[in-house]
N, C-alpha and C positions, 0 to 999 in steps of 0.2 A: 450721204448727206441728208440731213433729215429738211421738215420744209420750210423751217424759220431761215436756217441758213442760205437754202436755195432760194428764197424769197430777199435777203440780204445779197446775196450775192449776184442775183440779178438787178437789184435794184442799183447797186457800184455799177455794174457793166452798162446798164444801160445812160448812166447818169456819163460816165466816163467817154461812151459812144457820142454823147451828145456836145458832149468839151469839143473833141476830135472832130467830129464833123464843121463846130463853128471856126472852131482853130483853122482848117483847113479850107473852109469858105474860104475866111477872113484874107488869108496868106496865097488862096489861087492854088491849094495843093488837093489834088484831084483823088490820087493816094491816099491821102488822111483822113478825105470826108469818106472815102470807099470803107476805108477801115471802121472807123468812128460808125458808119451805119450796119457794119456786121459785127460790131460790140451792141451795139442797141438792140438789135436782132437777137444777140446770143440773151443780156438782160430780161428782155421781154419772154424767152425761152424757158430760161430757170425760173423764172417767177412763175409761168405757168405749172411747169412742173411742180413747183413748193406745193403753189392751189392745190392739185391735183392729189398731189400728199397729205394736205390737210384734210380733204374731202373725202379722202380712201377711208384714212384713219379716224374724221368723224362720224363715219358709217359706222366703220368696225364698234367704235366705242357704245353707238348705239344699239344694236344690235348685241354688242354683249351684257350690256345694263337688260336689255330687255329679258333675254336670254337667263338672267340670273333672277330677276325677278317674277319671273316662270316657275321655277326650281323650288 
């Protein structure tokens, strides 16, 4: 998965995490807030990973711009 995706797809899981936990407040369901905050968790998760892939791969890019402009 590249990191726009895992950035998108954290960002639903976490948003979805956040439905579920007030759903669950709201209705007294202990279950669902528990859930709802281990989707918000996994969210917050993938989106660090995206970062983490964007950061890699903004390295590399620069490093090879420089690299070639060496040559």
């Amino acid at each position: 998965m590249g990191s726009t995706s895992d950035k998108i797809s954290g960002l639903t899981n976490e948003a979805i995490g956040n439905v579920k936990q007030g759903v669950g407040k709201a209705v007294g369901n202990e279950k669902l807030q528990a859930e709802g905050a281990a989707q918000e968790l996994k969210g917050e998760t993938q989106q660090a990973v995206g970062d983490a892939k964007s950061a890699v791969k903004d390295g590399a890019d620069k490093l090879s711009d420089t690299a070639h402009r060496k040559l």
